[in-house]
C-alpha positions in Angstrom: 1.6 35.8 21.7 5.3 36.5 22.7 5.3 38.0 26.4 6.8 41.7 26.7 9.9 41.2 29.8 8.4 42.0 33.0 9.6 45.8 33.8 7.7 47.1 30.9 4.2 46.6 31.4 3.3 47.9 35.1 3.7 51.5 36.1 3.5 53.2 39.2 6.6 51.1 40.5 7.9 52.6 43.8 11.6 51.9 43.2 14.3 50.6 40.6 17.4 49.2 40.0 19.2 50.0 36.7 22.7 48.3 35.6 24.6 48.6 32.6 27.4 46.3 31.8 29.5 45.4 29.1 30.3 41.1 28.6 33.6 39.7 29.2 35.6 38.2 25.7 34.3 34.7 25.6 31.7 34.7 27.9 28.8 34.5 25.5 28.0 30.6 26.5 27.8 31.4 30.0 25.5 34.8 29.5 22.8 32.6 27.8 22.9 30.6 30.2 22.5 33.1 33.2 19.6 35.1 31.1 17.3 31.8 31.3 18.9 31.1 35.2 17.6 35.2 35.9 14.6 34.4 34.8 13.9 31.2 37.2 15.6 33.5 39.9 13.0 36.2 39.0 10.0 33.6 39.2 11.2 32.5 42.7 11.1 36.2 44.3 7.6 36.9 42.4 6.0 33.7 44.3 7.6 34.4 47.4 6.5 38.1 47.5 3.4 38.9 45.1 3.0 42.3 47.3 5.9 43.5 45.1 4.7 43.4 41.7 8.6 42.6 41.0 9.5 43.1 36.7 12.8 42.6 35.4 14.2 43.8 32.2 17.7 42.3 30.3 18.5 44.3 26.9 21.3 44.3 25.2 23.8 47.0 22.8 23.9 46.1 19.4 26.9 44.2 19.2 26.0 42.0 21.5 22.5 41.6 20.3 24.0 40.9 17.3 26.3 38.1 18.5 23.3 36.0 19.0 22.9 35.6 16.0 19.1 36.0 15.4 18.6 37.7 11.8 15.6 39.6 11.4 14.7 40.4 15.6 16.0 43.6 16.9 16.6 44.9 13.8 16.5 48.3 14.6 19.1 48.3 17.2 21.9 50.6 16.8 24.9 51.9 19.5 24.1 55.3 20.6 25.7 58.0 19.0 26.5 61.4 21.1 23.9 64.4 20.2 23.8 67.9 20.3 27.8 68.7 19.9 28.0 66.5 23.5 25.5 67.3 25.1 23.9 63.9 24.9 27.1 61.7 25.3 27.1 58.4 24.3 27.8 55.7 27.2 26.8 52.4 25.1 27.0 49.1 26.8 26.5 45.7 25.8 23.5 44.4 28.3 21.1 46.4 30.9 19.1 45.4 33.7 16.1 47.1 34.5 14.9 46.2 37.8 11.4 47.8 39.4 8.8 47.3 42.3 7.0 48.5 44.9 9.8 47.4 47.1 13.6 48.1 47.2 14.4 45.8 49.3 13.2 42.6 47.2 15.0 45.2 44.4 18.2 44.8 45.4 17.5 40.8 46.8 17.2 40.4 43.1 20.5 42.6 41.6 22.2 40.7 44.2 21.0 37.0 43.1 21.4 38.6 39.2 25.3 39.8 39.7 25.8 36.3 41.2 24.2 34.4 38.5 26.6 36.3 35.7 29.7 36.5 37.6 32.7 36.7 35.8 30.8 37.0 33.1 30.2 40.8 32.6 32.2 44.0 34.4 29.6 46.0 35.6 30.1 49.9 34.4 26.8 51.8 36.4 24.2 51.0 39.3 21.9 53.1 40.2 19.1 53.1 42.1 16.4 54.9 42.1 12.9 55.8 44.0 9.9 57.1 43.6 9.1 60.9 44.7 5.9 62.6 46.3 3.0 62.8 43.9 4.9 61.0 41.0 7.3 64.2 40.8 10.4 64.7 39.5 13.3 66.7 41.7 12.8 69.7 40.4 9.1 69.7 41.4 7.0 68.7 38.1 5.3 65.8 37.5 7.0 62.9 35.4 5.2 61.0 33.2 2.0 62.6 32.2 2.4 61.3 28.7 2.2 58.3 29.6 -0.1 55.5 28.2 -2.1 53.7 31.4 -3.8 51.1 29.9 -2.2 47.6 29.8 -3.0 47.6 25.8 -2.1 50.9 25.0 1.7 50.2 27.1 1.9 47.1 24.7 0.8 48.8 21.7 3.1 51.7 22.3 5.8 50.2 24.4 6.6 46.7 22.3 6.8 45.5 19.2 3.8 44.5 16.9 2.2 40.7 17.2 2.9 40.3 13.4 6.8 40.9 13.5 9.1 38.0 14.3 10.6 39.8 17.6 6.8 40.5 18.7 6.4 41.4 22.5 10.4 42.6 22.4 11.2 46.5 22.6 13.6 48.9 22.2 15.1 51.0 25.1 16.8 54.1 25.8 18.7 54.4 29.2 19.8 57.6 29.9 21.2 59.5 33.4 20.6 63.1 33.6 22.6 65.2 36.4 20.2 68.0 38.3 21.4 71.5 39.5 18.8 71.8 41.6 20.5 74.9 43.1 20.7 76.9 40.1 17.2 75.7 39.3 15.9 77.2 42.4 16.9 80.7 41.2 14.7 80.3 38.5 11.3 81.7 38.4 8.3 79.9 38.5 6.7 81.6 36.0 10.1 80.8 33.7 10.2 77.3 35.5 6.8 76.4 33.8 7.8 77.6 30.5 10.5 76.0 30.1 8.5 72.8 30.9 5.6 73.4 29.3 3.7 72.7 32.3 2.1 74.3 35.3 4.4 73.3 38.4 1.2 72.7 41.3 -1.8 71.3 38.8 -0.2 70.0 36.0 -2.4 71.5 33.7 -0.4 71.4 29.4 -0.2 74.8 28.0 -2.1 75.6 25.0 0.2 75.2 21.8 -0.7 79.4 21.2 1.2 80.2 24.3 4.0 77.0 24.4 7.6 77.5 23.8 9.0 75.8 20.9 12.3 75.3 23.0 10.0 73.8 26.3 10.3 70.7 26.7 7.3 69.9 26.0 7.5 71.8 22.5 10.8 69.6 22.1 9.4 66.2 22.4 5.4 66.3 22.1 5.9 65.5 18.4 3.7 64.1 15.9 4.1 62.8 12.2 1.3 62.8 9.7 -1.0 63.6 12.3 0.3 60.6 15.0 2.0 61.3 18.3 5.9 59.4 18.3 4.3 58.0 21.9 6.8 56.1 24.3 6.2 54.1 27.6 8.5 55.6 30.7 9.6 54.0 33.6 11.6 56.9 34.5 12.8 57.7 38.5 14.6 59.9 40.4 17.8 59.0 41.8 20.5 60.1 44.1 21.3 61.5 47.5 20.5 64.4 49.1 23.9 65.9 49.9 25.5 64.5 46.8 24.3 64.0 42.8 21.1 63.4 42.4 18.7 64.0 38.8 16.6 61.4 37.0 17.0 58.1 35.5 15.9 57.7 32.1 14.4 55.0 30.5 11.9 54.9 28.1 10.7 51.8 25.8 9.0 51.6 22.7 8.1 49.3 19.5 9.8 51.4 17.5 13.5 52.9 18.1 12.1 56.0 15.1 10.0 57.3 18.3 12.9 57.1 20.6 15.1 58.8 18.9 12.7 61.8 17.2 12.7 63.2 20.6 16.4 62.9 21.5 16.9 64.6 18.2 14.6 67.6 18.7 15.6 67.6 22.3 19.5 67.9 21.8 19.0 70.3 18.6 19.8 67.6 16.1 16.3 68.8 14.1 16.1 72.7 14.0 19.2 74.0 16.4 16.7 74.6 19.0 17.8 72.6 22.7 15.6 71.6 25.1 15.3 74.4 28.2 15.6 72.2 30.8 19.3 71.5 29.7 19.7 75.1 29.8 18.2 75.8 33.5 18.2 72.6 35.4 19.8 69.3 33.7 22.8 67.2 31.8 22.9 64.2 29.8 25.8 62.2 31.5 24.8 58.8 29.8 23.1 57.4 27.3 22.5 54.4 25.9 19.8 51.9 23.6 19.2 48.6 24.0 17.1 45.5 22.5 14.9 43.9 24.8 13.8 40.4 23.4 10.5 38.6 24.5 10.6 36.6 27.3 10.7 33.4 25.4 13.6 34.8 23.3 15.5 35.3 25.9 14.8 32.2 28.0 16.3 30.5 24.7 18.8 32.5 23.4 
């Protein structure tokens, strides 16, 4: 059985480091050889600190997916396209690194050793870095993830592809940086505050469909198709500083791009005109991006 890349399975990470990129003409030899190198460089810091429960994720756009060449894996891969009249821009890249543990400091010991290992052979276009809040909460004060599968065979069933494909144990990833106004969200009643989410703000408790807003965002991407939820795995964290920008980094991965993208269209009003209220009262898009992720073995031998 192919083995799912190492940032996609655990949860409860306390910090990440997320890079996109884009590959320097000609370089294609040398990132082949860096993707296997990153993987021994990976192996070394897991030995030398087990405590860390260090995972690393490299995904590619779909041109350069496509450059290597293997028919038939990633085929769903596509560049992102901007939703919603802008609101969702599209930011595509050609390779991602998804970096997460309970410690940033063996984090960044590993972009560090990674950026080294590619060199000359990408331009980097983002880093961010980002860290886990109090009580698994966002920065505007709900909890993030509740959705969320928690069992290690439901976050491979959900979050990579099926054992009877050919690109088994790979996934498909959305990257995506959202700006807060945490100001202006401030002004904002509680009571509207939890409609827009869907959510009670202290407990957490779902509202009853009867009573949910279709615009929440809950009502926006809690979808279903003939009776199945479109169920994705997040790895999502806040980011930022305090006096400066600050918001949520994005990522989800799935088996499946369809699921992915459903709720990006009914978020951004690509299904029924209806937008997502927490663009209206609290966030922006200002990147976006999907990416393949292959197995591990694919990508020690690409």
């Amino acid at each position: 059985m192919n083995q799912p890349q190492s940032a996609i399975i655990p949860e409860n990470s306390k910090a990440a480091v997320f890079i996109e990129a884009d590959i320097v003409p000609g370089s294609l030899g040398r990132i082949k050889t860096a993707c296997a190198q990153s993987l021994e460089a990976l192996a070394g810091l897991q030995a030398q600190y087990p405590d860390a429960v260090l995972g690393l994720t490299i995904a590619f756009g779909s041109e350069a997916w496509a450059a290597f060449g293997h028919a038939g894996e990633g085929s769903e891969i596509k560049p992102f396209r901007a939703l919603g009249n802008g609101l969702a821009p599209a930011t595509q890249h050609d390779i991602m690194f998804h970096i997460q543990s309970l410690r940033p400091d063996v984090n960044f010991t590993l972009a560090m050793a990674l950026l080294e290992i590619f060199g000359g052979s990408i331009k980097v276009a983002d880093e961010t870095h980002g860290f886990r809040w109090i009580e698994n909460r966002g920065l505007e004060g709900f909890v993030d993830g509740t959705e969320n599968p928690h069992e290690t065979d439901d976050i491979r069933r959900i979050g990579t592809i099926a054992a009877d494909k050919p690109d088994a144990g790979g996934s498909y990833v959305l990257l995506q940086k959202y700006r807060h106004d945490l100001k202006k969200w401030n002004q904002v009643p509680l009571a509207d505050q939890e409609a827009a989410v869907g959510r009670t703000k202290q407990s957490d408790e779902e509202f009853s469909k009867d009573v949910r807003l279709p615009d929440s965002h809950l009502g926006r991407v809690n979808l279903k198709e003939n009776g199945t939820g479109l169920k994705i795995v997040r790895r999502s964290l806040p980011y930022g500083t305090a006096s400066g920008e600050h918001g949520l980094m994005f990522i989800a991965y799935c088996g499946t791009l369809h699921n992915i993208e459903a709720q990006l269209l009914s978020m951004f009003g690509e299904t029924d005109g209806k937008t997502d209220l927490l663009l209206k009262h609290v966030t922006a898009a200002v990147s976006g991006a999907y990416y393949y992720a292959p197995p591990v073995e694919r990508l020690a031998q690409l």
